[in-house]
Residue, then its C-alpha position, 0 to 999 in steps of 0.5 A: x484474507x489470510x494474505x492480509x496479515x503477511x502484506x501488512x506485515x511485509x508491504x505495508x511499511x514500504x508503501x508507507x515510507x515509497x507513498x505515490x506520488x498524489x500532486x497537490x491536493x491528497x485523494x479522499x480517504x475512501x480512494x487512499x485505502x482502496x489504493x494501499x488494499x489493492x496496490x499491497x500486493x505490488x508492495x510486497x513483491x517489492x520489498x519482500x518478493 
């Protein structure tokens, strides 16, 4: 996963600052990590692309 680095570096900030929206209650930490894995590559295509 040599991608990994380049959407931490260029992706991850932005899902962190744009956080979706999650209603009331936060997902569980499993489903939170599993979103940002998936959803860094729209990320950086947002921020960087």
């Amino acid at each position: 996963m040599e991608d990994w680095v380049l959407h931490l570096s260029c992706g991850f900030g932005c899902c962190m600052l744009h956080p979706r929206s999650t209603g009331a209650n936060p997902p569980d930490q499993a489903q939170t990590e599993r979103d940002l894995h998936l959803g860094l590559q729209r990320c950086h295509l947002r921020c960087c692309g």
